[in-house]
TIRO-449050 format. One record per atom (N, C-alpha, C): residue in three letters; chain; x, y, z; atom name. Coordinates in Angstrom, 3 decimals. Atoms other than C-alpha are relative to their C-alpha. Example, Ala and Ser with C-alpha at 12.3 -4.5 7.8 and 13.67 -1.06 7.14 Angstrom:
residues 2
<residuo Ala, cadena A, px 0.890, py -1.190, pz 0.000, atomo N>;
<residuo Ala, cadena A, px 12.300, py -4.500, pz 7.800, atomo CA>;
<residuo Ala, cadena A, px 0.900, py 1.200, pz 0.000, atomo C>;
<residuo Ser, cadena A, px -0.820, py -1.190, pz -0.060, atomo N>;
<residuo Ser, cadena A, px 13.670, py -1.060, pz 7.140, atomo CA>;
<residuo Ser, cadena A, px -0.770, py 1.090, pz 0.730, atomo C>;
***
This chain:
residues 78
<residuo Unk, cadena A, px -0.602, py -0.470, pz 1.224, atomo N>;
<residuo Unk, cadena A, px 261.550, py 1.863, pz 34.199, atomo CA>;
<residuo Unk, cadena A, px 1.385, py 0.549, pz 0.334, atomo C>;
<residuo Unk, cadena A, px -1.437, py -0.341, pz -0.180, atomo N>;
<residuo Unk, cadena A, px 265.472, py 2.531, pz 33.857, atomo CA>;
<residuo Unk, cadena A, px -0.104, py 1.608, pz -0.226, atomo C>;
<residuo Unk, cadena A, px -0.344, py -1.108, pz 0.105, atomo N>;
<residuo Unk, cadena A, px 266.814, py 5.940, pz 33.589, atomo CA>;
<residuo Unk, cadena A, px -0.338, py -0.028, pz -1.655, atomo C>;
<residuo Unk, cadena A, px 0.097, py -0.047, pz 1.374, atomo N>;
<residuo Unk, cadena A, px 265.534, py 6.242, pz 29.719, atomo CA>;
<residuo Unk, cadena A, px -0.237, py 1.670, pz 0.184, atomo C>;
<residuo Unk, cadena A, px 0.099, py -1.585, pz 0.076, atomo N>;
<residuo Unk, cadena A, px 265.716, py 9.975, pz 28.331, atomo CA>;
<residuo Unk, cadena A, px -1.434, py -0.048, pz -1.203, atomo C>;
<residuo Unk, cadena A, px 0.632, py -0.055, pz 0.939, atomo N>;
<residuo Unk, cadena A, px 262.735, py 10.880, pz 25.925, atomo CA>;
<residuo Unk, cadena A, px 0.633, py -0.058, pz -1.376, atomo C>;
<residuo Unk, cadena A, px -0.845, py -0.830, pz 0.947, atomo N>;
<residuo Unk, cadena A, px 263.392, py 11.831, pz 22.404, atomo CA>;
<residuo Unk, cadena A, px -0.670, py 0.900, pz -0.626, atomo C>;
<residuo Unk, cadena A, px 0.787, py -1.102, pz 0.898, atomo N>;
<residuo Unk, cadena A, px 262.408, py 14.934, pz 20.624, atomo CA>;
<residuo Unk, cadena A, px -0.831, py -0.922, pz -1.181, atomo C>;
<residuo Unk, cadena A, px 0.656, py -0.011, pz 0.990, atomo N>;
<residuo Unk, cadena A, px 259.998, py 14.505, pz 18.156, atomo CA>;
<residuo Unk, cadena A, px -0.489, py 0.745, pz -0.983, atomo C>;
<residuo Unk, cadena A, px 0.365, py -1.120, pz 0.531, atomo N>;
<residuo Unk, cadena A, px 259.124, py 17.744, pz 16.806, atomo CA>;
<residuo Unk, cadena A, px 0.368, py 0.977, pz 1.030, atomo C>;
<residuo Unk, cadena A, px -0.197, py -0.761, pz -1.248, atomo N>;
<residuo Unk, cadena A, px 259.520, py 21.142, pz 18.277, atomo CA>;
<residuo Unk, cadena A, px -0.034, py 1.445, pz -1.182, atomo C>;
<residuo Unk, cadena A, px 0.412, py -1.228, pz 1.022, atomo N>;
<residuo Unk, cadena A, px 259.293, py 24.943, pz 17.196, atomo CA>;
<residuo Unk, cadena A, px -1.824, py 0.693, pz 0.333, atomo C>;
<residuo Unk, cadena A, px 1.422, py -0.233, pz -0.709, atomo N>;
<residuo Unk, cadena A, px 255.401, py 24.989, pz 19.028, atomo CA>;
<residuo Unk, cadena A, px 0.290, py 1.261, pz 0.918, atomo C>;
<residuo Unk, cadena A, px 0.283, py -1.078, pz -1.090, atomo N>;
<residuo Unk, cadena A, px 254.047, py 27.824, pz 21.603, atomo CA>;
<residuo Unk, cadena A, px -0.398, py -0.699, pz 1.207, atomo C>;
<residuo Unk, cadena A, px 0.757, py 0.350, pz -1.459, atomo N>;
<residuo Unk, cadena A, px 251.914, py 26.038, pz 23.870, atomo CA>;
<residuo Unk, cadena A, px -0.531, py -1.311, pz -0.807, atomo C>;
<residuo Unk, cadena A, px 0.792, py 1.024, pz 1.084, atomo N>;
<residuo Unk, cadena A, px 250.893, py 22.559, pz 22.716, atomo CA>;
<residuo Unk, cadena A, px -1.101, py -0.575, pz 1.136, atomo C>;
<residuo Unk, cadena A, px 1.164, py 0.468, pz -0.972, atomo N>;
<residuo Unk, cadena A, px 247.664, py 20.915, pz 24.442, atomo CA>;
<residuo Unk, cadena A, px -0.768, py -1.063, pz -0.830, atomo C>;
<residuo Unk, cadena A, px 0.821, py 0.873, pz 0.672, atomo N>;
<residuo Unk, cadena A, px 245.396, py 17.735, pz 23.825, atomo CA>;
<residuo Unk, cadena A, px 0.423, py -0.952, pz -0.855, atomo C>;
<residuo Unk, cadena A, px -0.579, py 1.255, pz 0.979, atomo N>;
<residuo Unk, cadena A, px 247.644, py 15.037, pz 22.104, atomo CA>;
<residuo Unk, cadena A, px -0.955, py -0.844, pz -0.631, atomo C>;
<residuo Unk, cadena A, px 1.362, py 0.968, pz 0.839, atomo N>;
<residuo Unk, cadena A, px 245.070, py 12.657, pz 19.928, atomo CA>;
<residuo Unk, cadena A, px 0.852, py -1.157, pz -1.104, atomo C>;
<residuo Unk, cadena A, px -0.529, py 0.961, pz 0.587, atomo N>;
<residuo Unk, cadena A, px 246.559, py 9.313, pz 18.257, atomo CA>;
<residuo Unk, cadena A, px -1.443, py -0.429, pz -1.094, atomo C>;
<residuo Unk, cadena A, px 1.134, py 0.155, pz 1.549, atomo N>;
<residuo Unk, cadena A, px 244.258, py 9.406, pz 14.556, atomo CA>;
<residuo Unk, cadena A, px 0.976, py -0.275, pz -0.799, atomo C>;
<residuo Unk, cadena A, px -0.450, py 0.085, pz 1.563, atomo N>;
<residuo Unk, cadena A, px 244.899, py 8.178, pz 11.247, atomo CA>;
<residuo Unk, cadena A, px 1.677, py -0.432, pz 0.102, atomo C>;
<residuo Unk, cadena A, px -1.601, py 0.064, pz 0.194, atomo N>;
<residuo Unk, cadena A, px 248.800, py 7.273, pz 11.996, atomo CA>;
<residuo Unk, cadena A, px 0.872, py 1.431, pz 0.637, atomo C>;
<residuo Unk, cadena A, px -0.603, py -0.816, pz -0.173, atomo N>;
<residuo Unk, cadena A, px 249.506, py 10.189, pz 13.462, atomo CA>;
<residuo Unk, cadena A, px -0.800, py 1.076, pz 1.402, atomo C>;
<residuo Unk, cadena A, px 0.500, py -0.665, pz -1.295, atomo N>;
<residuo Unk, cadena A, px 249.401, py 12.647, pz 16.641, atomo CA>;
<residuo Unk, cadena A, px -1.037, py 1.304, pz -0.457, atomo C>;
<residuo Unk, cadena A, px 1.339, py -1.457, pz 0.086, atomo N>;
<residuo Unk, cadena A, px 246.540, py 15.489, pz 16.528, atomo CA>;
<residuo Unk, cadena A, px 0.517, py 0.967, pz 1.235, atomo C>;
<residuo Unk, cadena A, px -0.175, py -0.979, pz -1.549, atomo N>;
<residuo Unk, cadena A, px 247.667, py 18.562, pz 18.937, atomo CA>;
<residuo Unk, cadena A, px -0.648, py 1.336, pz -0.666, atomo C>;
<residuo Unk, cadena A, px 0.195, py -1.642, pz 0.000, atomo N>;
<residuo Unk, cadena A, px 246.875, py 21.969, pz 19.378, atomo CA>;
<residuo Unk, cadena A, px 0.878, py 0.605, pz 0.521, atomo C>;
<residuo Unk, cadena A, px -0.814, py -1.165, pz -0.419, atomo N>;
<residuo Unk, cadena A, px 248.830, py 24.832, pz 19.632, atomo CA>;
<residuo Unk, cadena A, px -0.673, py 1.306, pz 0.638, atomo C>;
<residuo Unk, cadena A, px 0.902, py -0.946, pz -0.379, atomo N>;
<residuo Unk, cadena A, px 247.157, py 27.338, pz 21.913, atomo CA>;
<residuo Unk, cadena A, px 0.347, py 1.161, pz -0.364, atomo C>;
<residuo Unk, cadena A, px 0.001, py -1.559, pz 0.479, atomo N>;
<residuo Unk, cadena A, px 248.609, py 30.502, pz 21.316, atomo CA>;
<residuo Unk, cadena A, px 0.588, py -0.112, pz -1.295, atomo C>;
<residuo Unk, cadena A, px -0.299, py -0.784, pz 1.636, atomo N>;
<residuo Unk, cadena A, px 249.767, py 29.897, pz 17.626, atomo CA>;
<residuo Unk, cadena A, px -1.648, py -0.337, pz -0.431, atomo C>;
<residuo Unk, cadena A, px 1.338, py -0.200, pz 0.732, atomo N>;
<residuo Unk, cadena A, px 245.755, py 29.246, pz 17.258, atomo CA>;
<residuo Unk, cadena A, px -0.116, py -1.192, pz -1.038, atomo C>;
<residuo Unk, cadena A, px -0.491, py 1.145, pz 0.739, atomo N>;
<residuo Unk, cadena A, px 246.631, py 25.840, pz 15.552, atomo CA>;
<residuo Unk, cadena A, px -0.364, py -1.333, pz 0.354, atomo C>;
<residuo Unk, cadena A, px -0.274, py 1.097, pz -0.490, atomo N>;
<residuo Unk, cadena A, px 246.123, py 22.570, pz 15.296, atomo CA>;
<residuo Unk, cadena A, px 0.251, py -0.762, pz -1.240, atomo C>;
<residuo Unk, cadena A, px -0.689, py 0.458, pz 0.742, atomo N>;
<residuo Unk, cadena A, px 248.766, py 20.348, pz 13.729, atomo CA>;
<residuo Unk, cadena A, px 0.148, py -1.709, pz 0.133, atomo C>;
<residuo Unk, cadena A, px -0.025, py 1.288, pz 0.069, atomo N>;
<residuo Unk, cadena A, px 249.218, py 16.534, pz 13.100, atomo CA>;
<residuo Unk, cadena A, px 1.607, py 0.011, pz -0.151, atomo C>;
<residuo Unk, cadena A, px -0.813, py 0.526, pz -0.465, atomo N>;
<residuo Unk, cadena A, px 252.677, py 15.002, pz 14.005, atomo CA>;
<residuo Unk, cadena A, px 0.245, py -1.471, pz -0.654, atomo C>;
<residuo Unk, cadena A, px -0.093, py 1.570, pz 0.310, atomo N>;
<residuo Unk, cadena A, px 254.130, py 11.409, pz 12.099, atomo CA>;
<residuo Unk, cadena A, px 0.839, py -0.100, pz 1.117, atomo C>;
<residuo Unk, cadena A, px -0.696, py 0.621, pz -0.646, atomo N>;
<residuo Unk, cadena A, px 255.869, py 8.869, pz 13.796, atomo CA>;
<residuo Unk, cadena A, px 1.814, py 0.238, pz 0.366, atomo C>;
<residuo Unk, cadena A, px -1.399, py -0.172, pz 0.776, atomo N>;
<residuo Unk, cadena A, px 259.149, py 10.119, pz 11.689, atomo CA>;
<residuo Unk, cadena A, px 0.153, py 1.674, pz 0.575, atomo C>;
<residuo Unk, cadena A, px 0.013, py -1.359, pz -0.277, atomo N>;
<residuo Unk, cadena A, px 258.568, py 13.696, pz 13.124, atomo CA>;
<residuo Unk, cadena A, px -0.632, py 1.384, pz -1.192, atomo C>;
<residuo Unk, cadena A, px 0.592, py -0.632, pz 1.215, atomo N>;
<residuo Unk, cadena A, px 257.035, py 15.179, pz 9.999, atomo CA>;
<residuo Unk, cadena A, px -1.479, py 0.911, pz 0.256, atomo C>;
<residuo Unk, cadena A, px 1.340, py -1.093, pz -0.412, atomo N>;
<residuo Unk, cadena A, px 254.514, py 18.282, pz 11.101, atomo CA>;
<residuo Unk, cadena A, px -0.481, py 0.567, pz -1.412, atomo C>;
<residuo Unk, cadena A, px 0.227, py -0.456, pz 0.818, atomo N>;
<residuo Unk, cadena A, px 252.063, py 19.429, pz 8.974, atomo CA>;
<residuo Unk, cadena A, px -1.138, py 0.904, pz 0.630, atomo C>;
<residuo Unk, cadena A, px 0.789, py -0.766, pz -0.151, atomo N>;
<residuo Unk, cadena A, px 249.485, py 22.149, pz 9.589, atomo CA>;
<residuo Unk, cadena A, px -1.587, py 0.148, pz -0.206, atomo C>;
<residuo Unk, cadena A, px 1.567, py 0.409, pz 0.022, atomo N>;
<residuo Unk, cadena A, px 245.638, py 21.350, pz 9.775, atomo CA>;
<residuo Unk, cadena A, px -0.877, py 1.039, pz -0.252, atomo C>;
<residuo Unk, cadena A, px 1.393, py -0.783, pz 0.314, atomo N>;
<residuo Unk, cadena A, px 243.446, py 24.241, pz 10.507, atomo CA>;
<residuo Unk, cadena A, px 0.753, py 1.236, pz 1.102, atomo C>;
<residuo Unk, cadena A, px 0.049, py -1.114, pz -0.783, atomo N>;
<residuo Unk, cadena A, px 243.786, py 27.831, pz 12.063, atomo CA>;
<residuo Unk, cadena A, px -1.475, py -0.237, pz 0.503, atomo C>;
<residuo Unk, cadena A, px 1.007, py 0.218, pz -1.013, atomo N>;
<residuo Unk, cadena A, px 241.531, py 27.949, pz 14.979, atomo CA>;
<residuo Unk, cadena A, px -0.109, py 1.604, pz 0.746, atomo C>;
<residuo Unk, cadena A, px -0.605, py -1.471, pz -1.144, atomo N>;
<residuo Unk, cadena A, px 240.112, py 31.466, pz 16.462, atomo CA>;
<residuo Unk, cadena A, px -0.581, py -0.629, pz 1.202, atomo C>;
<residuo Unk, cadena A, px 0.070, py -0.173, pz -1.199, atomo N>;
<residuo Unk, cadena A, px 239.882, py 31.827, pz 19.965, atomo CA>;
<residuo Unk, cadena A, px 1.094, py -0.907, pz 0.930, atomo C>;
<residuo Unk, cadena A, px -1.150, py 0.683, pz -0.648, atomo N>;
<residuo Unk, cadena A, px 243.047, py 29.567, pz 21.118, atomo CA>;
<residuo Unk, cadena A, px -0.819, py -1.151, pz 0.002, atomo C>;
<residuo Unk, cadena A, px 0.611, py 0.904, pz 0.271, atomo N>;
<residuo Unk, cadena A, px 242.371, py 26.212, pz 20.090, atomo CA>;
<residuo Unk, cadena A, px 0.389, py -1.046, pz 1.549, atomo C>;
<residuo Unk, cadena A, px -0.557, py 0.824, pz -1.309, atomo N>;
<residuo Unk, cadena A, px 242.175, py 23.735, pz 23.435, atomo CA>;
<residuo Unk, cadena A, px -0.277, py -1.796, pz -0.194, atomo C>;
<residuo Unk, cadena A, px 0.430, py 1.100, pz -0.271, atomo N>;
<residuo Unk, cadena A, px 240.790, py 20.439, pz 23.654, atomo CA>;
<residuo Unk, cadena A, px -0.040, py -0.934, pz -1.684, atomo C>;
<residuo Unk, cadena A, px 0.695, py 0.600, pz 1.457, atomo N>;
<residuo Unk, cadena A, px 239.984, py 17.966, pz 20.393, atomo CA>;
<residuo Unk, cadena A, px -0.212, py -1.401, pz 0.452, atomo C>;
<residuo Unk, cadena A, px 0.780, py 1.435, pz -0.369, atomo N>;
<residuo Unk, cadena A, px 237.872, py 15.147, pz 20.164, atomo CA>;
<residuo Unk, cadena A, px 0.107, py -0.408, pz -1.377, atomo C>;
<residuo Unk, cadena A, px 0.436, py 1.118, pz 0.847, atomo N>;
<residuo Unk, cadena A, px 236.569, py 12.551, pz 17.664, atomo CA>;
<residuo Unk, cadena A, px -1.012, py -0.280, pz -0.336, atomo C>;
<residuo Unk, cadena A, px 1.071, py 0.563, pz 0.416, atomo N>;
<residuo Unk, cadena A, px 233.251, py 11.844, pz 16.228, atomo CA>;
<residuo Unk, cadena A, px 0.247, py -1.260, pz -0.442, atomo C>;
<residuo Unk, cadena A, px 0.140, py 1.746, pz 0.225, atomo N>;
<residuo Unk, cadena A, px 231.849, py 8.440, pz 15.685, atomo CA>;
<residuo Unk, cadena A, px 0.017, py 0.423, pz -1.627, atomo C>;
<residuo Unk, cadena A, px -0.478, py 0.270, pz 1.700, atomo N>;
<residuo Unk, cadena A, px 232.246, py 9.312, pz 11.722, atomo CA>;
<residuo Unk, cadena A, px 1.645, py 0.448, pz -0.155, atomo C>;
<residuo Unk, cadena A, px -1.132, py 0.069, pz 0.435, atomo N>;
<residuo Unk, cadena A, px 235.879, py 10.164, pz 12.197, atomo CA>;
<residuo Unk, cadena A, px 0.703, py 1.630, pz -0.169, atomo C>;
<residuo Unk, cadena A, px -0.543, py -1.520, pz 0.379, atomo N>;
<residuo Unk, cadena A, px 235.290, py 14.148, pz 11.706, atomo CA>;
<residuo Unk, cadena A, px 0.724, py 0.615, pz 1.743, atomo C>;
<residuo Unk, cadena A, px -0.071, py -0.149, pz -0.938, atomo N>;
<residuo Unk, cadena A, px 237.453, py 15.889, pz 14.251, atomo CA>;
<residuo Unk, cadena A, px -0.409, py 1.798, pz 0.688, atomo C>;
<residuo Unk, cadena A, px 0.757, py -0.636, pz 0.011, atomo N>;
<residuo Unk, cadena A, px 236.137, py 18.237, pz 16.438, atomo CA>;
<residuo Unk, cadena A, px 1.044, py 0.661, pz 1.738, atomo C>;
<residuo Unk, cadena A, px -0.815, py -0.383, pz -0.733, atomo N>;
<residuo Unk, cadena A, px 237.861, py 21.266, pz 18.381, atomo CA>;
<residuo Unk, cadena A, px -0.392, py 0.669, pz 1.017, atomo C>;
<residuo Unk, cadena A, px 0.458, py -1.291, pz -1.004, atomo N>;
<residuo Unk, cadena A, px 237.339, py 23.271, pz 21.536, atomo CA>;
<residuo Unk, cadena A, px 0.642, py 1.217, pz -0.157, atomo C>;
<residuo Unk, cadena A, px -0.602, py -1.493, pz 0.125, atomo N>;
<residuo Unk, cadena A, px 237.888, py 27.154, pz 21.140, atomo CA>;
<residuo Unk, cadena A, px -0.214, py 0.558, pz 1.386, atomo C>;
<residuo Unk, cadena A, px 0.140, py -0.151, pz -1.549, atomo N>;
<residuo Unk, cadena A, px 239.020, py 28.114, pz 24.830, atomo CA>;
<residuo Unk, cadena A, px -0.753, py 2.011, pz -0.100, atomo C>;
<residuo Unk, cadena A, px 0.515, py -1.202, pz 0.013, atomo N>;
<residuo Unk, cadena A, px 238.384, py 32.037, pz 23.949, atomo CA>;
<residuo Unk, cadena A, px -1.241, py 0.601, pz -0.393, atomo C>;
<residuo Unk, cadena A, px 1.242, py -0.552, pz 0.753, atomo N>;
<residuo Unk, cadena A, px 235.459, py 31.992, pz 21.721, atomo CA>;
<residuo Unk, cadena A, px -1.166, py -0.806, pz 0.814, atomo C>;
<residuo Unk, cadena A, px 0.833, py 0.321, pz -0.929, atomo N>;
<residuo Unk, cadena A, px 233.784, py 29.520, pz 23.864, atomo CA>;
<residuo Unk, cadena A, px -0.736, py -1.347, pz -0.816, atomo C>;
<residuo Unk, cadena A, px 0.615, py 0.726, pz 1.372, atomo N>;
<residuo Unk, cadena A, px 232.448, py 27.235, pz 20.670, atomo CA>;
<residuo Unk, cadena A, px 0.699, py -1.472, pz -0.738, atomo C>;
<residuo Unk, cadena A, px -0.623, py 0.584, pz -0.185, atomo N>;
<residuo Unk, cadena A, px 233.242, py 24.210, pz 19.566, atomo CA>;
<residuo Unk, cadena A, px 0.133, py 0.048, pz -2.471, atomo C>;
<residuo Unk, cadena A, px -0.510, py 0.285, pz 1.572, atomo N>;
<residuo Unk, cadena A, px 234.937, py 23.468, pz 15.516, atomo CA>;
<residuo Unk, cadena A, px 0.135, py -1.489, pz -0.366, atomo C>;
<residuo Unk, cadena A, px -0.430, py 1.647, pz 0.465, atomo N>;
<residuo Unk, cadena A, px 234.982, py 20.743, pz 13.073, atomo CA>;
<residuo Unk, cadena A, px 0.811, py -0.080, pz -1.209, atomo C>;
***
C-alpha cells in the first residue's frame, strides 16, 4: 500500500471501542461517555443507547437484536 493518509470520519468521542458494520452503518462504543453510537458512510453520528457501567464489546444476535458488554457492571445489554 502507497503512503495513503486516512480520512476523518467523525470525531468529538472519549474512548471509542468495538467497531460493528450493521444495517449501513458502523456500531461503536464509547467507553467513558457510556455510549453507543452508529456512524454513516457520509459521517453522520447518531446516538443509540446510554449504557451503565462503560459500554465495551457489542455483538449481534441471529435475529439482528444487538447486544452489549458492560465492562463495569459486568452484564451484558440488548
Amino acid at each position: 500500500m502507497r503512503d495513503r493518509q486516512a480520512r476523518m470520519l467523525s470525531d468529538g468521542f472519549l474512548f471509542l471501542e468495538a467497531p460493528k458494520w450493521r444495517n449501513g452503518k458502523i456500531w461503536i462504543s464509547d467507553v467513558f461517555a457510556s455510549k453507543v453510537y452508529t456512524v454513516t458512510p457520509e459521517g453522520e453520528r447518531e446516538e443509540v443507547c446510554l449504557v451503565p457501567g462503560r459500554p465495551a464489546g457489542l455483538g449481534v444476535m441471529a435475529d439482528g437484536r444487538l447486544i452489549i458488554a458492560s465492562q463495569a457492571e459486568r452484564k451484558l445489554f440488548q
